[in-house]
N, CA, C and O of each residue as an XYZ file, in Angstrom:
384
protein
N       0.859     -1.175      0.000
C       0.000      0.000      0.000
C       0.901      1.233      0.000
O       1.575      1.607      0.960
N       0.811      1.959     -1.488
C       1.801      3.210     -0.634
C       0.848      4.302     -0.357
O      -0.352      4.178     -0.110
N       1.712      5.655     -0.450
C       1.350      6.590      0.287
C       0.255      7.289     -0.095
O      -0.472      7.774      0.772
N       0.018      7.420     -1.230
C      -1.203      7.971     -2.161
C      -2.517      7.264     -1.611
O      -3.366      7.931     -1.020
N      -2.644      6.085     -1.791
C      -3.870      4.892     -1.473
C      -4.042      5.534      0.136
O      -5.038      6.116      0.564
N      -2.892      5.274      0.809
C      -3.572      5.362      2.680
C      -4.041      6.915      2.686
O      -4.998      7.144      3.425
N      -3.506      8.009      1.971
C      -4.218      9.350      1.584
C      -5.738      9.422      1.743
O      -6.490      9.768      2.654
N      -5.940      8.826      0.138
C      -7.244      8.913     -0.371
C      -8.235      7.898      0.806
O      -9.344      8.204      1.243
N      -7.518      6.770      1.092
C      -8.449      6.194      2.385
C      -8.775      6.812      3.543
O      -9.792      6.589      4.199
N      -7.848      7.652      3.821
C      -7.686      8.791      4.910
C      -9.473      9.894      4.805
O     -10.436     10.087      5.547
N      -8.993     10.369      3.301
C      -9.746     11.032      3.037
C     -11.371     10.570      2.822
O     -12.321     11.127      3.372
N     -11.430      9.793      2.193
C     -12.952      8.893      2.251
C     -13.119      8.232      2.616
O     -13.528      7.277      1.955
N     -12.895      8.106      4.486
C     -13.165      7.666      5.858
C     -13.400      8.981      6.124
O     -14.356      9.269      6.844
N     -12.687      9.843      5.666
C     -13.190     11.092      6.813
C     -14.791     11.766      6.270
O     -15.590     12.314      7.030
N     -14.982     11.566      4.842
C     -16.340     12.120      4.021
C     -17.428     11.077      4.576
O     -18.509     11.498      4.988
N     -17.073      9.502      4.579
C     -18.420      8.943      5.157
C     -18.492      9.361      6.491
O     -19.630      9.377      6.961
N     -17.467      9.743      7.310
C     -18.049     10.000      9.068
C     -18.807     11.378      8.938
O     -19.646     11.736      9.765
N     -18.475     12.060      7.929
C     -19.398     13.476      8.212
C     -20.839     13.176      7.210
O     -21.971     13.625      7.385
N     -20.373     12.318      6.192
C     -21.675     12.333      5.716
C     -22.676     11.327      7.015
O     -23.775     11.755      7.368
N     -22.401     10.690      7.297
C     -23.038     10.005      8.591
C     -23.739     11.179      9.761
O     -24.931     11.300     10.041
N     -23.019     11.661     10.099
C     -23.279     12.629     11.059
C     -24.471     13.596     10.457
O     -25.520     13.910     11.019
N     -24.044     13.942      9.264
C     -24.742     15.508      8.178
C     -26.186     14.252      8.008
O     -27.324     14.685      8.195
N     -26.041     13.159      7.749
C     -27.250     12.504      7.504
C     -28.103     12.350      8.828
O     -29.185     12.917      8.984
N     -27.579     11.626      9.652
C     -28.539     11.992     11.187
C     -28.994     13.137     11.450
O     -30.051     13.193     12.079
N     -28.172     14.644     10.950
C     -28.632     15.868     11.522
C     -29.862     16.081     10.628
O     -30.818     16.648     11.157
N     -29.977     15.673      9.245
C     -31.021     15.708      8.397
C     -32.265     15.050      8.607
O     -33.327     15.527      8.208
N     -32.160     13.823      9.304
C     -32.954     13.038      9.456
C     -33.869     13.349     10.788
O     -35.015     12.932     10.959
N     -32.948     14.355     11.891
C     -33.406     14.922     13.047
C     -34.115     16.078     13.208
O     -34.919     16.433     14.071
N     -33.575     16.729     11.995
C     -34.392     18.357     11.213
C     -35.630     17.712     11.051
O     -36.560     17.923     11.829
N     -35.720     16.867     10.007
C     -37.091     16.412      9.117
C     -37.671     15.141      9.731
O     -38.266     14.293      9.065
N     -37.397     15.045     11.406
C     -38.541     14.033     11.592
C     -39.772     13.601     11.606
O     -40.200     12.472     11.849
N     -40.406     14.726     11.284
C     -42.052     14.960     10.858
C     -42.295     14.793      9.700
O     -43.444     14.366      9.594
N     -41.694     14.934      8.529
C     -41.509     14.781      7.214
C     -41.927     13.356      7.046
O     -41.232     12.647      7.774
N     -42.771     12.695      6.384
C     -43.444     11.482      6.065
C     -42.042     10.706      5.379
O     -41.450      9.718      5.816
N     -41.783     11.418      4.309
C     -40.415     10.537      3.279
C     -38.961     11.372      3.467
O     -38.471     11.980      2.516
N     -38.443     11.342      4.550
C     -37.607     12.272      4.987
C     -36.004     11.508      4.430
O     -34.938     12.124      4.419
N     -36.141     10.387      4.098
C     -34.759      9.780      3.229
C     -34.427     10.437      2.491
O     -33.456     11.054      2.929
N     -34.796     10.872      0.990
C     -34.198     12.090      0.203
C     -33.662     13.126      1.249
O     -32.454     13.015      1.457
N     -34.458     14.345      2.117
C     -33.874     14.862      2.375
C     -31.908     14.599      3.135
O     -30.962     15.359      2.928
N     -31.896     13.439      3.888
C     -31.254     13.114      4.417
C     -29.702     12.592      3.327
O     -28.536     12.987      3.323
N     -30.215     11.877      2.770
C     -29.088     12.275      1.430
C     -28.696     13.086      1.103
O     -27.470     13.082      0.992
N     -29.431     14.301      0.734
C     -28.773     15.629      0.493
C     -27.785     15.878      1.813
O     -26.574     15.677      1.899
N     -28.469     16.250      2.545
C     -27.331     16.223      4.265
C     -26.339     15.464      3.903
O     -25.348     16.005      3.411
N     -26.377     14.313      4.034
C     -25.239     13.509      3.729
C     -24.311     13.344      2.675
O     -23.213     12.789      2.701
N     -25.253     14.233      1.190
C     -23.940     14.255      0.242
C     -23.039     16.193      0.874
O     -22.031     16.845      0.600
N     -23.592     16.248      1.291
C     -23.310     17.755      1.427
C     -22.099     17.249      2.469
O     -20.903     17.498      2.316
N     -22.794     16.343      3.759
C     -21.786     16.642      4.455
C     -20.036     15.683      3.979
O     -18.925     15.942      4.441
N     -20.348     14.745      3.087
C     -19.289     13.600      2.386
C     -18.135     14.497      1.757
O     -16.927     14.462      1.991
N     -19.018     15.490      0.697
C     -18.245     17.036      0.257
C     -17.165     17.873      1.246
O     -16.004     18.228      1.043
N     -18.026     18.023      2.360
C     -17.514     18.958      3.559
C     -16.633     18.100      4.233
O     -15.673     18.721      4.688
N     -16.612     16.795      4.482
C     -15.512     16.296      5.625
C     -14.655     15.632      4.296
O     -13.845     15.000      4.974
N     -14.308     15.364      3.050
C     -13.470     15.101      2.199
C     -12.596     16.499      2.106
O     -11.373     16.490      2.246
N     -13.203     17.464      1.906
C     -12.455     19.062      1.292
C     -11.703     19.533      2.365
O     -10.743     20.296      2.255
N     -12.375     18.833      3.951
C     -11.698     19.698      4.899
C     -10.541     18.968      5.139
O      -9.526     19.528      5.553
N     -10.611     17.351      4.844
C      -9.201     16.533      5.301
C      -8.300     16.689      3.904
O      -7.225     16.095      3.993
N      -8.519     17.357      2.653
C      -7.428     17.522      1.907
C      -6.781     18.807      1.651
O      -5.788     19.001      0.949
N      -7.428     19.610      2.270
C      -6.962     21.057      2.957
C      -6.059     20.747      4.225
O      -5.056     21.376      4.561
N      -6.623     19.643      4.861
C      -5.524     19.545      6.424
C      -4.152     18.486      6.109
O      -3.064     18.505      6.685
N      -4.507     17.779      5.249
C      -3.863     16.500      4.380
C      -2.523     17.722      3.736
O      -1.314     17.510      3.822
N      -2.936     18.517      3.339
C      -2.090     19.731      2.449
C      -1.270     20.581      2.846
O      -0.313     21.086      2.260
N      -1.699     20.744      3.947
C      -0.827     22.283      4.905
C      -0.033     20.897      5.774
O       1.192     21.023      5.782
N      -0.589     19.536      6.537
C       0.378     18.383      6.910
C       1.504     18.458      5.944
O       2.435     19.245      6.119
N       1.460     17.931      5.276
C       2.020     17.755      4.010
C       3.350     18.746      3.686
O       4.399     18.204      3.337
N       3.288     19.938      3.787
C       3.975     21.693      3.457
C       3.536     21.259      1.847
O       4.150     20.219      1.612
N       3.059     21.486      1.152
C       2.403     21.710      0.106
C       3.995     21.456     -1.148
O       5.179     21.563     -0.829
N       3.626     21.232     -2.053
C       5.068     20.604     -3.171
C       5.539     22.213     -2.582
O       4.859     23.099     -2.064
N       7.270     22.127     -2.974
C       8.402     22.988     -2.601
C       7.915     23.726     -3.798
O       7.533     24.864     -3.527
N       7.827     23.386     -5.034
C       7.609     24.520     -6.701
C       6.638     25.248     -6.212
O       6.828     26.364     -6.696
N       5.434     25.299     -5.343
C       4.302     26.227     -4.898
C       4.609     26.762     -4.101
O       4.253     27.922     -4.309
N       5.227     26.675     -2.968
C       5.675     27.357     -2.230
C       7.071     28.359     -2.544
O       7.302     29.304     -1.790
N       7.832     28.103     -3.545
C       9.202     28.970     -3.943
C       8.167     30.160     -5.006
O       8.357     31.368     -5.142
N       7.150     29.359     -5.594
C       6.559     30.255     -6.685
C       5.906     31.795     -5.835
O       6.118     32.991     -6.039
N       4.877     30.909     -4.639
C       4.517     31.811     -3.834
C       5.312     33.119     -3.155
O       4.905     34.273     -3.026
N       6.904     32.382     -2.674
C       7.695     33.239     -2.108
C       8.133     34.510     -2.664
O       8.024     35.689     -2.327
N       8.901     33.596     -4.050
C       8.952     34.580     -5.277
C       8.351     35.944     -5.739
O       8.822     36.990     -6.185
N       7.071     35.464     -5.431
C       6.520     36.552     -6.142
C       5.792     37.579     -4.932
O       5.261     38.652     -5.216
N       5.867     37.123     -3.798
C       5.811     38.643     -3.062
C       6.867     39.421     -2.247
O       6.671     40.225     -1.336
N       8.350     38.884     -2.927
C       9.341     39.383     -2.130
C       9.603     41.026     -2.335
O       9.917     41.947     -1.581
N       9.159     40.832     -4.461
C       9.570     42.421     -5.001
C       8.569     43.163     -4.914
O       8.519     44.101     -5.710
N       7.346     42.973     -3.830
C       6.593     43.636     -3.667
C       6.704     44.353     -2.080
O       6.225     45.450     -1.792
N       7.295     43.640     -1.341
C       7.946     43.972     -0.069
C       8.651     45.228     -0.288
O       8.491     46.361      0.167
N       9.393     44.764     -1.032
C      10.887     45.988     -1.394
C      10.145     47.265     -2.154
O      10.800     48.308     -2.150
N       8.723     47.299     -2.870
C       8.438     48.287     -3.876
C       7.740     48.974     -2.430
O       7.942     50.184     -2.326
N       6.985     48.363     -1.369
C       6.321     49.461     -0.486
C       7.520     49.883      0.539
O       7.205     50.540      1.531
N       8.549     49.613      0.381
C       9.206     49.807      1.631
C      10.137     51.176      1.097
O      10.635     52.009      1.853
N      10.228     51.173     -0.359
C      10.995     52.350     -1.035
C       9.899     53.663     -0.642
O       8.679     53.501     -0.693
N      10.469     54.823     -0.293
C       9.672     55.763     -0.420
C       8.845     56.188     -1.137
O       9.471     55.834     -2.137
N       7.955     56.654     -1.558
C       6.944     57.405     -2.366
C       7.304     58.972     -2.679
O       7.524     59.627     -1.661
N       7.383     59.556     -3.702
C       7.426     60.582     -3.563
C       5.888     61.267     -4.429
O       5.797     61.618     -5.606
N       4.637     61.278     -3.159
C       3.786     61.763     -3.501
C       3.240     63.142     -2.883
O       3.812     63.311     -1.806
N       2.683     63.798     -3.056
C       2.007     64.985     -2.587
C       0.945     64.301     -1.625
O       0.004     63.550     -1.878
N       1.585     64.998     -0.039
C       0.272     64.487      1.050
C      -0.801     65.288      1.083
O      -0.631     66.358      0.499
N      -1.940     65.108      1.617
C      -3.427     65.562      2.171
C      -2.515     66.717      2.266
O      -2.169     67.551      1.430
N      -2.087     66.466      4.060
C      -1.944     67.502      5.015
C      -0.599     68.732      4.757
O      -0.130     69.504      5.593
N      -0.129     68.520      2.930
C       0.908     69.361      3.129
C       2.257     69.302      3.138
O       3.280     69.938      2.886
N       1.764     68.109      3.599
C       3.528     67.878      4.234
C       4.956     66.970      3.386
O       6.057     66.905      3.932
C-alpha cells in the first residue's frame, strides 16, 4: 500500500463519518416529514463534500504543500515587499 492509497483512504473515511453525522442531523431536522430519506441524502452528500475538502486542505498544509508552490509563492511577493518599503514621492493631504 503506498502513500497515495492510505491518503485517499484517509480522506474517504473522513467524508463517510461526516456524511453520517450531516445525515442523522437531516434526518433529526425532518422528523415529521413522512419521506424524509431524500432529504437526508442531500445532508449527507453535502456533508461527504464537507468532511473530504476539509481533510485535503488539512492532508495539504500536513504535508507543506510541493516545494515549486511554495518557492513560486515566495517569489513573487518578495519584489513587492521591497516596492512598499521604497519611499513614495507623492504629494500628502496635510501638506507635508
Amino acid at each position: 500500500m503506498n502513500r497515495l492509497s492510505t491518503l485517499v483512504f484517509l480522506i474517504v473515511l473522513a467524508g463517510i463519518g461526516w456524511a453520517c453525522a450531516f445525515a442523522a442531523i437531516g434526518f433529526g431536522i425532518h422528523a415529521r416529514v413522512p419521506d424524509n430519506g431524500p432529504l437526508a441524502a442531500v445532508f449527507g452528500a453535502f456533508g461527504f463534500v464537507a468532511g473530504a475538502g476539509c481533510t485535503v486542505v488539512r492532508l495539504a498544509f500536513e504535508q507543506q504543500l510541493p516545494k515549486e508552490l511554495v518557492a513560486s509563492l515566495r517569489a513573487g511577493g518578495e519584489p513587492r515587499r521591497e516596492a512598499d518599503a521604497a519611499p513614495a514621492a507623492s504629494a500628502s493631504v496635510f501638506g507635508a
